[in-house]
N, C-alpha and C positions, 0 to 999 in steps of 0.2 A: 277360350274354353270351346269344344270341340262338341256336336253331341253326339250321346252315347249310341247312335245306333251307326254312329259314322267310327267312334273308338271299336263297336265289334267287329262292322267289314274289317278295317283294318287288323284286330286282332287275326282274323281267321286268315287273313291274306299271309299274314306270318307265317301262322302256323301252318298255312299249304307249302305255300313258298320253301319251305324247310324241309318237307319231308315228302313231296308226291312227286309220280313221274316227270311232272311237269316242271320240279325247279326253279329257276328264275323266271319263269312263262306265267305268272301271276300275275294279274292285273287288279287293280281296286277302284283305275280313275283313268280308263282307255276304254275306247268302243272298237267292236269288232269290224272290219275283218284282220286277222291276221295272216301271212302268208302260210302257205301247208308245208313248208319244209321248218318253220320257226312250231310247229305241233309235236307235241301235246303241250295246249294251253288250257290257262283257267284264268276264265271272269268274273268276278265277286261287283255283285251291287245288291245296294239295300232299298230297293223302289218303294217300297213302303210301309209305314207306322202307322199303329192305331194307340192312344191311349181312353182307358176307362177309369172314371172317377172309383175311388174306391170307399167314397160317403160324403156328404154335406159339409163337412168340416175342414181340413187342412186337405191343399192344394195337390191330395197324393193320387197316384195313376198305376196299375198294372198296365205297362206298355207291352205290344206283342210289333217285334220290328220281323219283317221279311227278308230274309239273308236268301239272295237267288244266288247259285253258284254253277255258272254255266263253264261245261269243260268240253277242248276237243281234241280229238285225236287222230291220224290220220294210218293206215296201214296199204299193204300190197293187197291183201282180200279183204273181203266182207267178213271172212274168219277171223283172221288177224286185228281186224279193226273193232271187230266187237267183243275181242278177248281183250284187247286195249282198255275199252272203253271199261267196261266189265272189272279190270283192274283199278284203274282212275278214279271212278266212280266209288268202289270201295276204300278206296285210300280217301278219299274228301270222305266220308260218311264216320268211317270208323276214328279219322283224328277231329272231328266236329264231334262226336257225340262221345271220345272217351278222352280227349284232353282237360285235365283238374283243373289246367288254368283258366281253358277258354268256358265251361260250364261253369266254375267259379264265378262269371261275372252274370251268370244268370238266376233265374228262378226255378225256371225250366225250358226245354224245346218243348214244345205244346203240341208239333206238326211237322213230320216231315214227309216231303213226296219226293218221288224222282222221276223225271221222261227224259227215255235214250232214245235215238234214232238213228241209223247206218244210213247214207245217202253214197251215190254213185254221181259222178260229174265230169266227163271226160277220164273215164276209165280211173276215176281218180277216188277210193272211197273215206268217207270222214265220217267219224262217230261224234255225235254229241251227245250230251245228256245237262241235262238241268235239276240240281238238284234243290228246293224250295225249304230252307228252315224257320221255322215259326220263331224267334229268341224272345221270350219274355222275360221282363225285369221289372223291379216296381220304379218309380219316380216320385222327389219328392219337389215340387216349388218350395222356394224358402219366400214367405212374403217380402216384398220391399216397405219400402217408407221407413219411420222413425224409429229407432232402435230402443229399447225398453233399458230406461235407464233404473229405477228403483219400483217394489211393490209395497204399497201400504194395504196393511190388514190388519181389521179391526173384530172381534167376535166379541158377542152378544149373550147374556144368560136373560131369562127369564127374568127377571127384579132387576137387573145391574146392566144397562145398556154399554156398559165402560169397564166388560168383562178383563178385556185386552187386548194388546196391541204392539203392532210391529211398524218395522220400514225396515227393509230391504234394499240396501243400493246394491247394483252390478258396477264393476269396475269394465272401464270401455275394454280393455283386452280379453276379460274373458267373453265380452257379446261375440254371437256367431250368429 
C-alpha cells in the first residue's frame, strides 16, 4: 500500500510527463542537478503533509499534502529563457488545475504560488520556477483489532422491559 500523497506526486508526474515541454524530463524520485543540454526539466516532490482531525469520533483527517513542482529551462537570452519559462510554467499549472482526473482524486487545491527566477552563469542563462500546490483530500483510518462478528439489541417500553429483540450476525466476507 503506497500513501496517498506519494499516489499524487506520481499522478502529476504522469500527467507532466505526457503533455509539457519537458517530456520524458520528469522526475518524482531524483535530486537535481541536471545537465543544461538534458533542459527543460521538471521535479516533483511532495516534502510535506499536514493532517487535521475532523471530530472526536472516527479516526478521519482533512489532509492538505504540498506538491512542489520545481521546473527548468534553459535558453540563448534572458528573453528566450523567460519566454521558456513563462510557457512551462503555464503548462504545469494549467494541466494541474484543469485535469478531471488528477482534481478527481482531491477535495480541492486550497493554494497555489509560483517563484520564477532567470539566472546567468557563464554566459549561460536558466529559468526556474517552483510552482507550490496545496492537494487536499480527506482520510479515513479503518481501526484495527477484532472484527465485529454479530450485534445484539434489545429495546425497552415503559411497563415491558422485553419489549424486543434481535441478533444480528455478519458473515466474515462481507466484514470490511
Amino acid at each position: 500500500m503506497m500513501l496517498y500523497r506519494v499516489e499524487l506526486r506520481e499522478a502529476a508526474a504522469r500527467l507532466l510527463s505526457n503533455a509539457t515541454d519537458a517530456g520524458p524530463n520528469v522526475f518524482s524520485r531524483r535530486a537535481l542537478p541536471l545537465s543544461q543540454d538534458a533542459l527543460p526539466a521538471i521535479y516533483l516532490s511532495a516534502p510535506s503533509d499536514t493532517a487535521r482531525s475532523t471530530g472526536r469520533t472516527a479516526p478521519d483527517f482533512v489532509r492538505v499534502t504540498q506538491l512542489n513542482v520545481d521546473a527548468m529551462v534553459s535558453g540563448g537570452t534572458p528573453e528566450a529563457t523567460q519566454d521558456a519559462l513563462d510557457a512551462l510554467t503555464e503548462q504545469i499549472e494549467l494541466l494541474i488545475m484543469q485535469d478531471v482526473g488528477f482534481q478527481a482524486r482531491l477535495s480541492q487545491v486550497s493554494d497555489l504560488s509560483t517563484l520564477q527566477e532567470v539566472t546567468s552563469d557563464n554566459s549561460s542563462y536558466i529559468g526556474k520556477v517552483r510552482l507550490s500546490f496545496s492537494l487536499e483530500y480527506f482520510e479515513e483510518f479503518s481501526p484495527g483489532g477484532q472484527r465485529i462478528a454479530a450485534l445484539d439489541l434489545q429495546m425497552q417500553t415503559m411497563g415491558n422491559p422485553d419489549f424486543a429483540e434481535t441478533r444480528e450476525e455478519f458473515p466474515a466476507q462481507n466484514i470490511q
